[in-house]
VMD Tcl script that draws the C-alpha trace (Angstrom):
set ca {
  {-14.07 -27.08 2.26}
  {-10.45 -26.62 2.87}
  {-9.26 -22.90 3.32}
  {-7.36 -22.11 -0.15}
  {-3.84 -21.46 0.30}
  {-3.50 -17.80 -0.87}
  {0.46 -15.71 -1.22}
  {0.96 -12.46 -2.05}
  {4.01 -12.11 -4.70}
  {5.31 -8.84 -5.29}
  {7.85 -7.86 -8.28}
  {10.34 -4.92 -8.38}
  {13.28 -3.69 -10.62}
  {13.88 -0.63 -12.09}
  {11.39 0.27 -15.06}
  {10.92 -1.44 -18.47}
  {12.98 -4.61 -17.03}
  {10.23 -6.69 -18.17}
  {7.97 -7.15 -14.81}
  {4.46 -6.48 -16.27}
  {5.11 -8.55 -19.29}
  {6.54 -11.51 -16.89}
  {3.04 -11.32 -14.86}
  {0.48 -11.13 -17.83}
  {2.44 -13.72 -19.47}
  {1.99 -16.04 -16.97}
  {-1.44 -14.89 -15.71}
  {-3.07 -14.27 -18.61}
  {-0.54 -16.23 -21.45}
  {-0.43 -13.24 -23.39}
  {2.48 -11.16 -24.43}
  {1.90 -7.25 -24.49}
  {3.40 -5.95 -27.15}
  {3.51 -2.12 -26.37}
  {5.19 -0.93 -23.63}
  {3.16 0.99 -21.23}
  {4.93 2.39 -17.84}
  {3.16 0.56 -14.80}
  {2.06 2.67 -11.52}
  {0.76 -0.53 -9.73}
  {-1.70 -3.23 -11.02}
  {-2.64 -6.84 -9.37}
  {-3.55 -10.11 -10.83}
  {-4.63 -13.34 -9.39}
  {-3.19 -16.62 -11.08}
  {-3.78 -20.18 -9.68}
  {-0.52 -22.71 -10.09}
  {-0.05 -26.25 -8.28}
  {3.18 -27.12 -6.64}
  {3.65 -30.33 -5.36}
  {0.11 -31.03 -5.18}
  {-0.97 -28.08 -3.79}
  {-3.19 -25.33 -5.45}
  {-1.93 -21.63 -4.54}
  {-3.99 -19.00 -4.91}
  {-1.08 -15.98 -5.86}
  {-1.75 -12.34 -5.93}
  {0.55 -10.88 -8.27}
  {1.47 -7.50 -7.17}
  {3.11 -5.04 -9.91}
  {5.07 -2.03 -9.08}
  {6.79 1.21 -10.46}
  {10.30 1.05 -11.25}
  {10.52 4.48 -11.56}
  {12.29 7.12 -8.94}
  {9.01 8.81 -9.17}
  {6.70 6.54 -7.21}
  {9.94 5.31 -5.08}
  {7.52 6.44 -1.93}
  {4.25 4.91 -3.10}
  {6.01 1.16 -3.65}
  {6.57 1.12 -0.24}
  {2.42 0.59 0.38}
  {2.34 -2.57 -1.58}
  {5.12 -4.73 0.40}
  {2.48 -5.60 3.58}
  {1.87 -8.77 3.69}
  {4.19 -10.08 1.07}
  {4.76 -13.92 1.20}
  {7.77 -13.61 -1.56}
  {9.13 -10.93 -3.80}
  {10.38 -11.26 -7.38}
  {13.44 -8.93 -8.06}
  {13.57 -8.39 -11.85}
  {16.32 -7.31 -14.10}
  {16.90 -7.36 -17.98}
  {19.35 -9.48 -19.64}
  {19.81 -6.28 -22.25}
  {20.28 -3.69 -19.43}
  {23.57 -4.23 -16.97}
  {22.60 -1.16 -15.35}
  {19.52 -2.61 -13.99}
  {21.58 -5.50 -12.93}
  {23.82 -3.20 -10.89}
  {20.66 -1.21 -9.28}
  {19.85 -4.61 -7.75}
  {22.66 -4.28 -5.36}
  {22.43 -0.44 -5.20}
  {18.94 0.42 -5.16}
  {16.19 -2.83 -5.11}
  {17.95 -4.75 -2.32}
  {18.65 -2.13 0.09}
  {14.49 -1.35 -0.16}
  {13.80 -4.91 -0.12}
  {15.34 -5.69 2.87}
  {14.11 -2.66 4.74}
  {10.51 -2.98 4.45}
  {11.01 -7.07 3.91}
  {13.58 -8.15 5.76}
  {12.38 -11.97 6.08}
  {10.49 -12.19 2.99}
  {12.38 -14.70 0.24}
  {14.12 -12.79 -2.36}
  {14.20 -14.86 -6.01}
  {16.31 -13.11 -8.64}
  {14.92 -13.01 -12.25}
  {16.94 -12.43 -15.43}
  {14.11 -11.60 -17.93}
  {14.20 -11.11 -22.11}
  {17.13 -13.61 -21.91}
  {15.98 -13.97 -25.25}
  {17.92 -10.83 -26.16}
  {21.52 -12.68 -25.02}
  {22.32 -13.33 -28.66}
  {19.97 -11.09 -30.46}
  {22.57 -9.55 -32.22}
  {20.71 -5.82 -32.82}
  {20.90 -5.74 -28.67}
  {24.74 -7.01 -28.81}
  {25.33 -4.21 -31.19}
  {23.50 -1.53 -29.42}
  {25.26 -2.08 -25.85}
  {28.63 -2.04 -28.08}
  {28.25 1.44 -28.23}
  {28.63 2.07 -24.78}
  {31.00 -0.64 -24.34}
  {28.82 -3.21 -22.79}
  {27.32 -6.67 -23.35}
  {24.68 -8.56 -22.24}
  {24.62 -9.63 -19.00}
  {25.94 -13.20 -18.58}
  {24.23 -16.13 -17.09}
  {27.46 -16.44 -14.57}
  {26.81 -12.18 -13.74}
  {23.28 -12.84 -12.36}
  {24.18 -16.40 -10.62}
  {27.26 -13.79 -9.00}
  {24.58 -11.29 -7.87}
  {21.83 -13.87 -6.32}
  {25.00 -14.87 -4.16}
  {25.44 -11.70 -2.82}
  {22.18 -10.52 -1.75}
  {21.43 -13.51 -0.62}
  {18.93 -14.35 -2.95}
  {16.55 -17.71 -2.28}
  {17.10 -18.54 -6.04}
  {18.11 -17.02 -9.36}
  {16.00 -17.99 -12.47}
  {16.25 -16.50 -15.97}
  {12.77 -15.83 -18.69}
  {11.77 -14.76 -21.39}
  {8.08 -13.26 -21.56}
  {8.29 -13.41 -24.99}
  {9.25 -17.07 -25.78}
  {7.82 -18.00 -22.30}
  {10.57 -20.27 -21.94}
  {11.29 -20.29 -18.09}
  {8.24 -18.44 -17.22}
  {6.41 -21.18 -15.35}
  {10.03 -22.40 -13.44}
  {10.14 -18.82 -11.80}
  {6.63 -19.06 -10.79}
  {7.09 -22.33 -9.37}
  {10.34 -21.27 -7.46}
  {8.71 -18.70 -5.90}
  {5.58 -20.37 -4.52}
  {7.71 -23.42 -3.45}
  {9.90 -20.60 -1.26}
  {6.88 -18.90 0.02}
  {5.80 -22.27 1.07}
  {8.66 -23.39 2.51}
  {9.45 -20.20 4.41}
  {5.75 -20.43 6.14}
  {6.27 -24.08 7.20}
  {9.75 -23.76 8.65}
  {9.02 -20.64 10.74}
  {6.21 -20.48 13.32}
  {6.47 -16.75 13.58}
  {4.92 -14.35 10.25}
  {7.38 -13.35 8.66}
  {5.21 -10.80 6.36}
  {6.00 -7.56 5.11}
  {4.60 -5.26 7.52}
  {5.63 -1.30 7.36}
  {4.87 -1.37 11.08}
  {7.32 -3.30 12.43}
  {7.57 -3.69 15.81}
  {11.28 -2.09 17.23}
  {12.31 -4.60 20.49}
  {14.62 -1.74 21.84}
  {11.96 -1.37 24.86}
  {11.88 -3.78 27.82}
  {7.50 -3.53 27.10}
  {5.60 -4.16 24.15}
  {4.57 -0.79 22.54}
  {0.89 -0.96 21.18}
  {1.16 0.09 17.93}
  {-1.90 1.13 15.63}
  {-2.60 2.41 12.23}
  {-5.10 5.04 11.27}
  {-5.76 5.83 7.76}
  {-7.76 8.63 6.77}
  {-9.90 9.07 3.67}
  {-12.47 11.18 2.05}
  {-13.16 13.96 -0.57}
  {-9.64 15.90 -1.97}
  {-9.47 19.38 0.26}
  {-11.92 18.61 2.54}
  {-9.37 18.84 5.34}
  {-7.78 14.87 5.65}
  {-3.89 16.50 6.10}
  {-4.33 19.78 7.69}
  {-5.84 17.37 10.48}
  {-3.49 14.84 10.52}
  {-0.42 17.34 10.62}
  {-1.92 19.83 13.17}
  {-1.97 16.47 15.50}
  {1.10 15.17 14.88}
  {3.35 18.27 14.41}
  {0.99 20.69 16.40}
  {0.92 23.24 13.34}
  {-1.44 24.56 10.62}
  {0.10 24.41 7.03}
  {-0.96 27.62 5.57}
  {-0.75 26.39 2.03}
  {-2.86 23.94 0.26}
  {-0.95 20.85 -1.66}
  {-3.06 18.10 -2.99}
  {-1.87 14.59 -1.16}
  {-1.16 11.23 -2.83}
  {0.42 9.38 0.53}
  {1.49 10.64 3.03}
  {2.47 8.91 6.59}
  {2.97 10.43 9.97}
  {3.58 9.44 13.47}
  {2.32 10.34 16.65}
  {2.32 9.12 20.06}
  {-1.09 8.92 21.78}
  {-2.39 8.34 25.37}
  {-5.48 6.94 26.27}
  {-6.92 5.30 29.32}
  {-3.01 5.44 31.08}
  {-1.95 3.51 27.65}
  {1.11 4.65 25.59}
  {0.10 4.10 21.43}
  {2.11 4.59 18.19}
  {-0.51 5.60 15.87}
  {0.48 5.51 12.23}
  {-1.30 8.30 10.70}
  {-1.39 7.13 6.43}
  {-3.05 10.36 4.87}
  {-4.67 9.38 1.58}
  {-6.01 10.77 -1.99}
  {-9.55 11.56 -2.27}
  {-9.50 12.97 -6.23}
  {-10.72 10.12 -8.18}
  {-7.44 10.04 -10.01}
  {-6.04 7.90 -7.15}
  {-9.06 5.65 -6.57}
  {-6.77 2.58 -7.82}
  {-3.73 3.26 -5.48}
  {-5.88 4.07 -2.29}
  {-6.66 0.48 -1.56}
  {-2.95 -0.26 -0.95}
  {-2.99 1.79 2.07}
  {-5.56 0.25 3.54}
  {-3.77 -3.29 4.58}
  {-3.17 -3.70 8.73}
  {-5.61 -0.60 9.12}
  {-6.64 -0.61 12.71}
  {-9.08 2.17 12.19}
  {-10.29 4.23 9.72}
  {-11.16 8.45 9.88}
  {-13.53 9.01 6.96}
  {-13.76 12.71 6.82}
  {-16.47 15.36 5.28}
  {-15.93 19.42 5.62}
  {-18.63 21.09 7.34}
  {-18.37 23.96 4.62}
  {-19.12 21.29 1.56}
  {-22.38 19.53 2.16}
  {-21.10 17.62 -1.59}
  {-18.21 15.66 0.63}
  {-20.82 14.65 3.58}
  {-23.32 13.03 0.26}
  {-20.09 11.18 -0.79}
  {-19.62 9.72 2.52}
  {-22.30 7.22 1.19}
  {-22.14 7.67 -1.99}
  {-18.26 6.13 -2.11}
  {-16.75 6.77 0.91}
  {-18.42 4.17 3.45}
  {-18.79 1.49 -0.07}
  {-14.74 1.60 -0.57}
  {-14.04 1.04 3.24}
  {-16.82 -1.97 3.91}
  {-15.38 -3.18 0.85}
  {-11.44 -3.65 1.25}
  {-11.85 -3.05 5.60}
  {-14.74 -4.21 6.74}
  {-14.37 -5.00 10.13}
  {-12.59 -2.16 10.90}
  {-14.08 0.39 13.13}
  {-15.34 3.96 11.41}
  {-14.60 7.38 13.08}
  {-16.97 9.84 11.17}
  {-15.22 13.21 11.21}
  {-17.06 16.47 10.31}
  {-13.67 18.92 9.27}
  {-13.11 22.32 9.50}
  {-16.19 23.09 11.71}
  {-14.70 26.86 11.86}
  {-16.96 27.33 9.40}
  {-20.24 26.53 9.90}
  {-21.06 30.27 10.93}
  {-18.31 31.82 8.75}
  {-20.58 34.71 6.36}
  {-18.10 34.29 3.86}
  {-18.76 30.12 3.57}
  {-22.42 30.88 4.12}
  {-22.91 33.43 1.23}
  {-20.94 31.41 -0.93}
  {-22.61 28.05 -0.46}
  {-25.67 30.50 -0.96}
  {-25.33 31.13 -4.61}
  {-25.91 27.56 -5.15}
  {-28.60 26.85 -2.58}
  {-26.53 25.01 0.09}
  {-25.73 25.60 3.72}
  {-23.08 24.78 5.80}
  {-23.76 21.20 7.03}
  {-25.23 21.13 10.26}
  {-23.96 19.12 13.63}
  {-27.32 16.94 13.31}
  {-26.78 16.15 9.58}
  {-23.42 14.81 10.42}
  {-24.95 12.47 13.01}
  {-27.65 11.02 11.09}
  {-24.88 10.14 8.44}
  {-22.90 8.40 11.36}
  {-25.82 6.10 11.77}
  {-26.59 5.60 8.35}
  {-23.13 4.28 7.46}
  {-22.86 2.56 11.05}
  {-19.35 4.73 12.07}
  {-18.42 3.57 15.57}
  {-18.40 7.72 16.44}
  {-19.11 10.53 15.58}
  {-16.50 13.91 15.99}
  {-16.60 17.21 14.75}
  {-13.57 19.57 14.78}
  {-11.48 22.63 13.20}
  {-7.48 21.91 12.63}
  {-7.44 25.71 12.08}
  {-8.58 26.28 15.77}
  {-7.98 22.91 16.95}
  {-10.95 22.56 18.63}
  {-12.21 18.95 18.95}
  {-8.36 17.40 16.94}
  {-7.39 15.93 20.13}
  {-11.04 13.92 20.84}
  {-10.82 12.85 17.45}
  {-7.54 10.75 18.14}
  {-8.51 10.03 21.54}
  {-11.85 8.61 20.28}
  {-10.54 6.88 17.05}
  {-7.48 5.07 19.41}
  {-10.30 3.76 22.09}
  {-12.59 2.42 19.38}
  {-9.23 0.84 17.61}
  {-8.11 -0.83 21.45}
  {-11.91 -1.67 22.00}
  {-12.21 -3.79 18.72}
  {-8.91 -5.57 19.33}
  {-9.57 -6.84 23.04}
  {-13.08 -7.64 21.79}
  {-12.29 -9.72 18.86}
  {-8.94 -11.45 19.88}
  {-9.40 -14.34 18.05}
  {-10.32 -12.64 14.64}
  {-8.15 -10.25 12.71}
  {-10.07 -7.07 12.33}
  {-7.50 -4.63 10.66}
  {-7.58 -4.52 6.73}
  {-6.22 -6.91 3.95}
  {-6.23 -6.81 0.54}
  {-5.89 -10.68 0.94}
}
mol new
graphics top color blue
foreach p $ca { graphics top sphere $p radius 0.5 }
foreach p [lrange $ca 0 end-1] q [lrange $ca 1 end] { graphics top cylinder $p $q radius 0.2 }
display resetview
């Protein structure tokens, strides 16, 4: 069978513009009728263009300032982006320019760009003409968005309207023609990719991302930032993302490890995944003083990452090993009938889930921080110049 030709579309624009309603529309040919803010949610809709079936992943994002650093996780791998404003709403026409471009071309700087106008259905619905009279404003015209495609150098401007679906299908088809186009005419990939490689040095600087995941407080970012900034932060403050970077060497080579911290509370279990693309390696962490986290190393842990990663090497990591003899941790685990997990426990878990290694260590003392890195950037440079011809890191594709 022929390999499906898959793209990855992602839409931005600043909140209630119209995105979700443009994607359910034409993925599910259905029009929401209650408005309900978006953090980030994929569908998968098939369309032919000039005879060819495309498989597109239809990635929706927060316009909101609020999540302005989680968006950034779901441009990898983007094959075309649709940047969204509302007919009603000039100012989201002018945060194009200001705001949406600028980003765009940062973390996308190849990708095609197609403008959308959507609810152009509200033009000459007169209850929207009156309301923006009030602030002395007016629709925006079909001329104003044709103006603004021009000068971001858009691939193509369309105009919808979710509601009537009139148009939805041409913007659809614009876009997958571009994304097609733009992979035929350019040997190079010309992805999204939040590590992108910087040509200012004469030799090629390996470059690897780590992501690290596991229960909420059971150490994840006290480890990564004792490594990375060499100190402890005294206070505890629940992650969502968080990146860092770090130069490592191993063997007499020079890497640029990414360092993506995560969100282990369940809350987050549906924003995770989108750190997970181009993972090179992954630290899946338990704390020594919660023998609960080391269960859910199996229980969900090792399940989410063989799941969305897996060919990507495992580093099992046994946190805050400080306290394995602490009287305090003991006497509390006590009152419930636990221990402090013990070194061996932590090893037969590495074998049960199959982790490439296992490493124990205490960001509070730093004992063992530095083999952890040291180990996880090996086993990442191991799997690479073993399996050149496959791609090991992570896609959500």
């Amino acid at each position: 069978m022929a390999t499906p030709i898959r793209k990855k579309l992602v839409i931005v624009g600043d909140g209630a513009c119209g995105k979700t309603c443009l994607l359910i529309v034409f993925s599910k040919d259905q029009f929401p009728e209650v408005y309900v803010p978006t953090v980030f949610e994929n569908y998968v809709a098939d369309i032919v263009v000039d005879n060819k079936t495309v498989e597109l992943a239809l990635w929706d994002t927060a316009g909101q300032e609020d999540y302005d650093r989680l968006r950034p996780l779901s441009y990898p791998d983007t094959h075309v982006i649709l940047m969204c404003y509302s007919v009603d709403n000039p100012d989201s026409l002018e945060n194009i320019a200001e705001k949406w471009t600028p980003e765009v071309k940062h973390f996308c700087p190849n990708v095609p760009v197609i403008l959308v106008g959507n609810k152009k259905d509200l033009r000459n619905d007169q209850a929207t003409i009156d309301e923006l009279a009030k602030t002395k404003q007016g629709p925006v015209k079909v001329e104003e968005g044709r103006a603004m495609a021009d000068r971001i150098g858009a691939a193509a401007y369309v105009e919808c309207s979710a509601r009537t679906k009139e148009g939805i299908r041409d913007v659809f088809e614009t876009a997958t023609r571009h994304a097609l186009k733009t992979n035929k005419g350019n040997k190079k990939k010309i992805k999204c990719s939040i590590l992108r490689e910087n040509r200012s040095v004469m030799t090629t600087l390996i470059r690897k991302k780590l992501v690290v995941v596991g229960d909420g407080a059971c150490g994840k970012t006290c480890l990564l930032v004792v490594f990375s900034k060499d100190e402890f932060p005294g206070v505890y403050i629940p992650t969502v993302f968080e990146n860092y970077v770090a130069d490592i060497v191993v063997d007499n080579k020079t890497v640029e490890l990414a360092l993506w911290d995560t969100a282990g509370q369940e809350d987050y279990d549906k924003l995770r995944p989108l750190s997970y693309s181009d993972a090179s390696v992954i630290l899946m962490c338990y704390s020594c003083d919660s023998p609960d986290s080391l269960l859910n190393i199996a229980e969900r842990w090792a399940p989410e990452v063989k799941h969305l990663c897996p060919n990507v090497p495992v580093i099992l990591v046994g946190n805050k090993k400080d306290l394995r003899n602490d009287q305090t941790t003991i006497a509390e685990l006590a009152k419930i009938k636990q221990s402090p997990v013990k070194a061996e426990e932590g090893r037969a878990m590495a074998e049960r889930i199959g982790a490439a290694a296992y490493v124990e260590c205490s960001a509070l003392t730093k004992e063992g921080v530095r083999d952890v890195f040291e180990t996880a950037t090996r086993c990442a440079l191991k799997k690479r110049k073993e399996k050149k011809k496959k791609n090991t890191t992570c896609s959500l594709l």
